[in-house]
N, C-alpha and C positions, 0 to 999 in steps of 0.2 A: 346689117348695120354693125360696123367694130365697136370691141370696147375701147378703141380708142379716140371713137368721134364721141363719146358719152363722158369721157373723164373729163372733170371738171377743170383741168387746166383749160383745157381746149373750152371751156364755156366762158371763159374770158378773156378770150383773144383777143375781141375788138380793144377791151383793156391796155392787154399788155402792147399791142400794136400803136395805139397810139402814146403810149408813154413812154416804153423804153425805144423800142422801133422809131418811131418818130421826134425822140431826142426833147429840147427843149418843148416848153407849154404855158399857158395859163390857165389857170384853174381858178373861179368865183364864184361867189356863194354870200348869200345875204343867212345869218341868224333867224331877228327877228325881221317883218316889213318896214322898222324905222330904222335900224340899225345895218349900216353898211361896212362893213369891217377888215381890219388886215391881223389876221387871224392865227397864220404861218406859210414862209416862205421859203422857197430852195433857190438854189444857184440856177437860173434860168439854161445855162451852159450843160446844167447835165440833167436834170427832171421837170418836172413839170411844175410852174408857180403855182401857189396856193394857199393864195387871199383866205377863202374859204371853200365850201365843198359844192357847189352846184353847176360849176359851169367850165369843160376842160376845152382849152382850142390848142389844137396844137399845129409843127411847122407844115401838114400836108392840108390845112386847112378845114381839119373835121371838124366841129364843133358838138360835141359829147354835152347834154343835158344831163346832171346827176337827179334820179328821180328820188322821191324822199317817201312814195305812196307805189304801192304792190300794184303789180300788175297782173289783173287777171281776169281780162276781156274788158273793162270799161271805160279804156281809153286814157290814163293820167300823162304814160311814155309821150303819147302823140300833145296833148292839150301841155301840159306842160312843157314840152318843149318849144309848142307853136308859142307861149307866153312870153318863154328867151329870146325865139329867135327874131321875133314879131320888135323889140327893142333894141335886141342887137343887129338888126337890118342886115343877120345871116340868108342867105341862099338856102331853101327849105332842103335843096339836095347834098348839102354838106351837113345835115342837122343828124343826130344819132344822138339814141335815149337809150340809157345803162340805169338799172334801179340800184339804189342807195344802199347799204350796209346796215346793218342795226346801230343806230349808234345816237343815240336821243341828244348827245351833246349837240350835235350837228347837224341833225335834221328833225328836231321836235315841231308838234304839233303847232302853230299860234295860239290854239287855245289852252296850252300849257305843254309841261315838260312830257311829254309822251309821244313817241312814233309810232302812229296808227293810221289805218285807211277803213272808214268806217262812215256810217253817216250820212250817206253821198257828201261830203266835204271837202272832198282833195280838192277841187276846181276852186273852189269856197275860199277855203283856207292859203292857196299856194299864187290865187292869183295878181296881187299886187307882190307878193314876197317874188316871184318868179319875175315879175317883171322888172322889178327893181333889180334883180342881180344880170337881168340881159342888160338895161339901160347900164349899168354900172362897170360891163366888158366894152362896153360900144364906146362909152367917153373914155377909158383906159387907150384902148385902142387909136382914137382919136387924135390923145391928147401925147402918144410917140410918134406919132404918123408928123405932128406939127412939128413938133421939136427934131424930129429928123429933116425936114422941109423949110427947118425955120421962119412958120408961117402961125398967125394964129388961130388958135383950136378954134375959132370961130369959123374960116374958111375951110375947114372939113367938113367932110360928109359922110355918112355910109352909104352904100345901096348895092346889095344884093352879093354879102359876102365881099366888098372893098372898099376899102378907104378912100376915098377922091378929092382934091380939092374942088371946091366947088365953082372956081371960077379958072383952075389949073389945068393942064394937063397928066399929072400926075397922081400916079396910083397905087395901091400895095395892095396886096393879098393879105387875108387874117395872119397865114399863119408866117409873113415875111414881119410881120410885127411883136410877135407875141415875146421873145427873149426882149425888145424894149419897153414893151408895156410890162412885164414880169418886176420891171424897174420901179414900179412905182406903184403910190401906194391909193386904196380904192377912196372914190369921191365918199364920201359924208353923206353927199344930196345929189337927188340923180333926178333929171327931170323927164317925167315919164310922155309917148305919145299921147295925141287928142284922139279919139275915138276915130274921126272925119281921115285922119291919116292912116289907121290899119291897114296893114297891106297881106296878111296870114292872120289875124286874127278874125274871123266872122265868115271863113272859106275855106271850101271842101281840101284840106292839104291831106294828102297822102299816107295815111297812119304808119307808122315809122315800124313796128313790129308784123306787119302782115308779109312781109318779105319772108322772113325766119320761121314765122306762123307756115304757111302755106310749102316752103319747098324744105321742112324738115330739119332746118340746121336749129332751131328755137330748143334751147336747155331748159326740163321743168327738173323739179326735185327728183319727179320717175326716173329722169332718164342718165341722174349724177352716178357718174361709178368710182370707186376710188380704188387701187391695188390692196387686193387682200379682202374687200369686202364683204363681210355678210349681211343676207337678208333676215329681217324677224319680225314674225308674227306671233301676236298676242292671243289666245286664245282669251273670250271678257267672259266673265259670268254671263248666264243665260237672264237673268232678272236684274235689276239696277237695285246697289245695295250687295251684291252675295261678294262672297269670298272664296277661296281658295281653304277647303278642308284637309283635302287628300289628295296626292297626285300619284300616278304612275304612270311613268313616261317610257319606259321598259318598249311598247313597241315604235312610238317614235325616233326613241332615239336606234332603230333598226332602219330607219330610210336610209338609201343612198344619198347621201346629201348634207344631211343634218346635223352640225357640230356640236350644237348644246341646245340644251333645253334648262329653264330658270325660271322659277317663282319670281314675279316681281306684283307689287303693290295694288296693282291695275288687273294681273291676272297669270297666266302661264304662257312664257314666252318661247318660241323655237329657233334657233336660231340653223343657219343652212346656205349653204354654196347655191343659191337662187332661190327663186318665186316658187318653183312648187315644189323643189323639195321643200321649202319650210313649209307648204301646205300644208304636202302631205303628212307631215310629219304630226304639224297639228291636227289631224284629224282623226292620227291616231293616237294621242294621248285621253289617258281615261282620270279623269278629273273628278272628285266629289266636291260640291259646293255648298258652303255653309251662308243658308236665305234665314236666317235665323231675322235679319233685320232688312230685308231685299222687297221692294215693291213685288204684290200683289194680286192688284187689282186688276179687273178686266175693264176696259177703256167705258162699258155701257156702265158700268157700276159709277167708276168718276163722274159720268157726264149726269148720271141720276141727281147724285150728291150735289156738283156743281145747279141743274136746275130749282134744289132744293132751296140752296140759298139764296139763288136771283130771285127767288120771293120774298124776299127783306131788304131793305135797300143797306146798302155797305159802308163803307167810308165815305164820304163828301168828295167828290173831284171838281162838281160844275156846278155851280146853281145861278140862275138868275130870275127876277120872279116869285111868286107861290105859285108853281106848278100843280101845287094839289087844289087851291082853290080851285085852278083854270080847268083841271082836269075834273072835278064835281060838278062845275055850271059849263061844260063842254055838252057840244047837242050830241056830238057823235064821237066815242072813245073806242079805239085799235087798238088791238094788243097783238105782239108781237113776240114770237120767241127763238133765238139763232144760234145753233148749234155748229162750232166750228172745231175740226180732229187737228190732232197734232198731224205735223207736217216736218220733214225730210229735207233739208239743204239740195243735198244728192247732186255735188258740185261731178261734174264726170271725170275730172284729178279725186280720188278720196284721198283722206290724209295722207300724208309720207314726211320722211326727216331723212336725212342724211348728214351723222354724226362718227366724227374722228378723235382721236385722243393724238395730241402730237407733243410728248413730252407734259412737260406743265400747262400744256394751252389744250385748249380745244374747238375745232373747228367743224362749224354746222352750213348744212344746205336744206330751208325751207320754204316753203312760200309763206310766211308767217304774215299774219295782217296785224296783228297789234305787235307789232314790232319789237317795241321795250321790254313789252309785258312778257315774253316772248325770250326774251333774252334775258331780262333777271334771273325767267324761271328756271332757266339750263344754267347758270351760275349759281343761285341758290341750291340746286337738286346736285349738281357736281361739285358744291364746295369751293368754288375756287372766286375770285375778285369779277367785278365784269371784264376787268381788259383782259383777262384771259380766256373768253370767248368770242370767235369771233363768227358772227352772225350774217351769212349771206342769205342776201333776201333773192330768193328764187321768182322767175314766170310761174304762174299758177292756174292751174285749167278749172277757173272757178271757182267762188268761195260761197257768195250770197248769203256771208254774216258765218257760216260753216269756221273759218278758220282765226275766227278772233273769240274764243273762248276767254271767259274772266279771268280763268286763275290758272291758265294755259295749261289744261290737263295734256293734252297730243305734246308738247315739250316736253313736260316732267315724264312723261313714257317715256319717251325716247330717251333724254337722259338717263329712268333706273333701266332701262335695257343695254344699254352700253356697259353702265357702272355694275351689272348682275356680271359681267364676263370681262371684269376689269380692266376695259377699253385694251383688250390685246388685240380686236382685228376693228375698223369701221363697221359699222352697220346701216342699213338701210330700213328703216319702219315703214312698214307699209302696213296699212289698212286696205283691208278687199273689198269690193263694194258691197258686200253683206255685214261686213264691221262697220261698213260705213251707216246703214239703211237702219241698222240693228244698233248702231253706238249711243241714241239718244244724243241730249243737244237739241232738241226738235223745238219748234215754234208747239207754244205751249194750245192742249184743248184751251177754249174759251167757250162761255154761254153768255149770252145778253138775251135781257128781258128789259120788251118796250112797249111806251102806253103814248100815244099819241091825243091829242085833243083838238075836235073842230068846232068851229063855232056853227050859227045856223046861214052861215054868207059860205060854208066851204074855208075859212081861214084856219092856218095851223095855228092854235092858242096856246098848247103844252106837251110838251117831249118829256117824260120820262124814262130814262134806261140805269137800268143795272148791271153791270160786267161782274162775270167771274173766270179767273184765269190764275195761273201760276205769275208771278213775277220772273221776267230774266232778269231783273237787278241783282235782286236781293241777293245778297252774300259775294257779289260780285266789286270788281273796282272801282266802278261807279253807282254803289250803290246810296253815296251820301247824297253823291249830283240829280239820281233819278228818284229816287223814296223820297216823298216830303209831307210830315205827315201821316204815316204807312200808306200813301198812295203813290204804286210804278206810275211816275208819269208815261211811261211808256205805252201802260196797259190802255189808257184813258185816250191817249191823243188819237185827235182826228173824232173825238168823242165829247171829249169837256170841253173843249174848246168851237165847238158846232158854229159853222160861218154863218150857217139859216140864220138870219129875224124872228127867231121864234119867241116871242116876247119872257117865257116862262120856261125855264128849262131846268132840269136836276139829273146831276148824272153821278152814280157812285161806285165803289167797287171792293170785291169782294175777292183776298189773294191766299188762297188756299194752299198746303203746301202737299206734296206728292211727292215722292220716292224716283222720279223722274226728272234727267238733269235736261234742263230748258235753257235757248239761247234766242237771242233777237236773230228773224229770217228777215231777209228781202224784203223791206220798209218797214219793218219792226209792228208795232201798234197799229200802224193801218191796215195790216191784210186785214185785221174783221172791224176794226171803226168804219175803215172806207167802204166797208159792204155792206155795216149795218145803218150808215147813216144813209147813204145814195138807195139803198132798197126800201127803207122805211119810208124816209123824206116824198118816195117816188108813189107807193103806196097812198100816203096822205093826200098827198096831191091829187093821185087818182081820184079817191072816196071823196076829194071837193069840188071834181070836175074840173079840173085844170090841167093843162096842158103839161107833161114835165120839160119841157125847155122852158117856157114863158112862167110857167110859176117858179122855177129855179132864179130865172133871173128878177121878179120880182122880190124875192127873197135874200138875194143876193146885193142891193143897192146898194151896200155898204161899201163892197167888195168887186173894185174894178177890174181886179186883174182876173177872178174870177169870171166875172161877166164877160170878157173879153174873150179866153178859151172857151166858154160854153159856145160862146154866138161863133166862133170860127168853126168849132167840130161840127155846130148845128147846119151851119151853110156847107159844110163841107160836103153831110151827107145827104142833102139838101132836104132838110128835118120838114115834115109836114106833107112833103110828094109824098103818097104811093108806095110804097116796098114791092120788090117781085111778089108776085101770089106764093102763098107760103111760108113767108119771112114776115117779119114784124123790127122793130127798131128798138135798142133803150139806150138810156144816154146814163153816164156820168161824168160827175166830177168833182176834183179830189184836191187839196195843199197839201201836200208833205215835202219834210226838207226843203224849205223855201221857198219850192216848184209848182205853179199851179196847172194842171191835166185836165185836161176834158178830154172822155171817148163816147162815141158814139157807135154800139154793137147792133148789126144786122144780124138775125139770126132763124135759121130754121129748126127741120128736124133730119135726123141721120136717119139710116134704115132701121134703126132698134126704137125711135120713137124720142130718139135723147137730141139735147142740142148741138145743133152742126152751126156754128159759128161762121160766116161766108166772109165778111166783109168791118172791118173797124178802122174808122175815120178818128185820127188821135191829134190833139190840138194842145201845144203846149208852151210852157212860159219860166224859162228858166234865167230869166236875165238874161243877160249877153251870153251869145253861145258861140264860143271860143271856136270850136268846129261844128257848125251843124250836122254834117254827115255822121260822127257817132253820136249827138243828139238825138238824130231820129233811128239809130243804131239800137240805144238802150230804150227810146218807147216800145220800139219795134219787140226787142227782145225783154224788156218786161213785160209787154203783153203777152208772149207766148210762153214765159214763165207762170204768171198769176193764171193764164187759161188753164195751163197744165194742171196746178194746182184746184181750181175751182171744178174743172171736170172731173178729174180721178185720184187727187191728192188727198192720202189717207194713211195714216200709224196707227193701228190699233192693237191694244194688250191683250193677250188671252194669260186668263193667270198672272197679268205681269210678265208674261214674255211679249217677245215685240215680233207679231205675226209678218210683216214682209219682210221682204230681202235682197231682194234686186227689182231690176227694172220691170219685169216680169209680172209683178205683183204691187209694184211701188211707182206707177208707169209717167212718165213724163210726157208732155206733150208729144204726138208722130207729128210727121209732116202731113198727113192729110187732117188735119186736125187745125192745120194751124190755118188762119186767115188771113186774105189779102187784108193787107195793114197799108193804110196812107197816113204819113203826120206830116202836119204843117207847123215849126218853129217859129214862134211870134217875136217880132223883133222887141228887141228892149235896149234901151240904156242905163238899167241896173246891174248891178256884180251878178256875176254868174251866180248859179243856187243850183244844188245837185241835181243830176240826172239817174243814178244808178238804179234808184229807187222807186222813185216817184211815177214812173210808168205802170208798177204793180198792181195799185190799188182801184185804179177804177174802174179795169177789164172784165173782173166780177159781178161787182152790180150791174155795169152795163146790161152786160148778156142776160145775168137774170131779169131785168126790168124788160129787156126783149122778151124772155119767154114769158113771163106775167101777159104783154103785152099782145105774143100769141097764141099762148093756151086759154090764161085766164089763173093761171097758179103761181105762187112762187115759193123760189127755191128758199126755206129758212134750213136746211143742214146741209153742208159742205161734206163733202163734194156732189156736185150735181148728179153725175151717174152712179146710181144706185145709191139716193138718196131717197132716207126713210125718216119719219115724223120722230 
């Protein structure tokens, strides 16, 4: 591979190809969803129009989707653009998706002024807005197709990438029209399709990035080179908290390679003509660190601490009821107690940046998810205005919450390592996957403590739980949105808000703080609500002799859409047959983000005695689902996420050091690990509601309710393999 298929000019060819290349354009783009706007415009004769920023068609008839949400694997390039092209009655084979720029003026959030991809929300957030800027190129189009024709914009048509009269024989291509639609200015009011009329929207289209994915030409931040470039690595304190005492870099800076080496704020930086000279380099620098104020602790000591205080109840989150009455004239009380380890993003892209000094400006390459936050922080930390940074949002080989830190620590690195060697050459930041396993940021330990009550008929009468865990809010950007009250909603959800009928419930919490920096993972609060609600609930059910699908659903009356995926994944796996000899069934299921999930886990035993997962039937409901095919993409691959994690997913401290480090020791799901998976998408006529997510949480209980179901035990500490009381 040259370095000059990796230079970043060359990663935005399709760009420059259809803008300067291909002469005249139109460009459209909606603000907000009710505002349709004319924004800024050029001479159609020599660049491309532009209304606003989401939608570029130009004369070879490409039509360019500008994405406003990061791409990195779950689909927004494809879904978003299926949303334009689905109104503007484009040909899916001229449709092409380019991710968006940093730039909050122009592509903020709807739910306020901030560019992020977080939440599962893009699909959420972007799906009327997206369609109103397709609908709003289609009547532009239209509406010069007539006026050239001398006909009225009533007797136009689109269908399938052209203009037609409808009752005419004449017809134009997009991009034979685009310099006279450039002419005018965008509707006010755009009238969107009927559902009954989609023709891309609810169908397997073709994911527009698996092209580039698959045959090599796909630019991540890894692969940006720019002339002159160096690479750098940070050597971070071995404890979170320590600093930089002492250096002496006397033999790194002896590598072949290695051009400088700098204290920066974060730690000791190498800098180096590649990847392993700056290893090397750093691994030969001899560093003293002052832990004078550096976590500690060994992870069993936290989780002691933590059990100590889920014996008190915490802050208030949930109550409804006297649960304590219900639980003192209760015939039969369960207790409960669930032990879950910090846990590893361990996206297989680790961090990187790629940052330039060009005069007064400065130009960056990363896959940044919160976008804004993101780009403040490299104008803040460089000094300079935001237009003087300019912010390409990069492909990214995974994030799962990994690359939207609060107060964007991975930017402000990058920034003081540039600014340590007074931006004289590029640089390249790169985290190794031991910076990455080691870097903290982890989905925080938690403990719950729970007390269940039945009456003398088997009925569930009172739930009490207690959580203790770190908050990822706190001290973060959204820490007014999520703290209310000193309780992380975050910590609680899928907790205080319990869909069960349980007449009498109380749920509190308990936000301890720790020397370890902590971020929202992959469904945030549900990885241990959703395990300890569907484990416990399953439990209860047990101890009253009730079925867990049939008492789930009686419990769930309220709650139809629930009911709805439980009974599909139950028929799916045809809940009540038989299991092969050996295997056993559990079922759950979970709302998050919108999205309601039911799975159903088959499961046996491996040759070591542990659970072999064979078979999971996944039943889901996300509203209208724009493309199915990566719908059951992200159950599919949430579930072998959340497996990964329930089987061998573990961070533990010795002394405060953070004992794994690669894959090795920090092991992600294999392939023989992972289970036939079937999902069935239930159709809806509601707004779409996230997908990214909402597959994670109920792959864990499942399996555990399976092996309760075929041993007789269940798993209360995570991770399943080599799990101890």
């Amino acid at each position: 591979m040259s370095n000059d298929r990796l230079d970043t000019t060359l990663s935005r060819r399709q760009f420059l190809h259809s803008t300067a290349a291909a002469g005249a354009g139109l460009v459209l783009g909606v603000h907000l969803p009710a505002k349709l706007s004319h924004a800024a415009a050029t001479d159609a004769a020599s660049g491309p129009f532009s209304p606003n920023a989401f939608i570029r068609i130009t004369p070879d008839d490409i039509v360019t989707v500008i994405v406003k949400h990061i791409e990195f694997g779950q689909g927004p390039l494809t879904g978003l653009a299926t949303l334009v092209a689905e109104e503007l009655d484009a040909d899916w084979g001229q449709v092409r998706g380019e991710l968006a720029p940093a730039d909050v003026t122009r592509f903020a959030h709807t739910l306020g002024p901030v560019q992020f991809t977080g939440g599962s929300t893009a699909m959420a957030n972007s799906f009327m807005q997206m369609r109103k800027a397709g609908a709003a190129a289609r009547a532009m189009l239209v509406e010069a197709a007539a006026a050239e024709w001398g006909v009225p914009v009533a007797s136009v048509t689109v269908d399938a990438g052209r203009v037609k009269e409808i009752a005419g024989s004449r017809s134009k291509r997009f991009g034979e029209l685009v310099a006279a639609a450039s002419r005018l200015s965008p509707p006010t009011e755009v009238t969107l399709k009927k559902p009954e009329d989609f023709k891309l929207i609810g169908t397997h289209v073709p994911k527009l990035d698996t092209p580039s994915k698959t045959n090599g030409e796909a630019i991540y931040t890894i692969d940006v080179q720019r002339p002159g470039l160096l690479t750098a690595l940070v050597a971070h304190p071995p404890r979170f908290g320590g600093k930089v005492k002492k250096l002496d870099d006397t033999k790194a800076r002896q590598v072949a390679g290695v051009e400088d080496v700098k204290i920066l704020p974060e730690g000791v930086a190498v800098y180096a003509r590649g990847y392993w000279a700056a290893k090397q380099g750093r691994d030969r620098l001899d560093i003293e660190w002052d832990e004078a104020h550096a976590e500690t602790r060994d992870s069993e000591r936290v989780i002691t601490e933590y059990r100590e205080l889920a014996q008190e109840p915490g802050l208030p989150a949930g109550r409804r009821g006297d649960p304590d009455a219900a639980l003192a004239s209760a015939k039969t009380v369960i207790e409960s107690e669930y032990v879950f380890p910090f846990l590893a993003h361990a996206p297989m892209e680790p961090l990187d940046c790629v940052i330039e000094k060009q005069g007064d400006r400065y130009e960056v390459w990363m896959g940044a998810q919160g976008a804004s936050r993101d780009h403040t922080a490299l104008a803040d930390e460089l000094g300079v205005p935001l237009e003087q940074v300019q912010l390409n949002i990069q492909l990214a080989g995974g994030s799962f919450g990994r690359r939207a830190q609060h107060k964007s620590q991975f930017a402000r690195e990058a920034a003081h390592a540039l600014q340590a060697i007074d931006g004289r050459a590029p640089i390249k930041l790169l985290w190794s996957r031991e910076d990455d396993i080691r870097g903290g940021f982890y989905r925080p330990i938690y403990v719950h403590r729970l007390k269940g009550g039945l009456d003398a008929d088997g009925k569930i009468v009172a739930w009490q739980q207690v959580i203790v865990g770190q908050s990822v809010q706190k001290g973060g950007a959204l820490e007014t949105m999520f703290i209310k009250d000193g309780v992380d909603l975050t910590s609680v959800e899928g907790a205080a808000n319990l869909s069960y009928a349980v007449p009498n419930l109380d749920v509190s919490l308990h936000s301890p703080e720790l020397g370890v920096p902590v971020l929202w993972w992959r469904s945030v609060g549900h990885t241990h609500t959703g395990y300890t609600s569907e484990t416990f609930i399953d439990e209860l059910l047990t101890a009253g002799g009730q079925d867990p699908v049939t008492g789930r659903l009686a419990l769930l009356a309220e709650h139809p859409r629930h009911r709805a995926v439980l009974t599909a994944a139950a028929e799916m796996a045809d809940w009540g047959s038989a299991p092969p000899e050996g295997r056993a069934r559990g079922v759950a299921v979970h709302e998050s983000f919108g999205t309601l999930v039911a799975q159903v886990a088959e499961v046996g035993r491996d040759a070591k005695g542990s659970p072999k997962v064979e078979r999971v039937w996944c039943a889901v409901d996300c509203g209208l689902a724009v493309n199915p095919d990566i719908v059951k993409a992200q159950m599919e691959g949430g579930i072998g996420f959340g497996l990964g994690a329930a089987l061998t997913g573990e961070i533990t401290l010795a002394a405060g050091r953070v004992v794994q480090s690669n894959f090795h020791d920090y092991r992600p799901i294999r392939i023989d690990d992972m289970p036939h998976v079937e999902v069935r998408v239930l159709p809806s006529a509601k707004p779409p509601s996230g997908v990214g997510e909402p597959g994670v949480p109920p792959i864990a209980p499942a399996v555990s309710n399976a092996w309760a179901a075929l041993t007789g035990n269940r798993f209360r500490r995570l991770p399943f393999r080599g799990a101890r009381a």
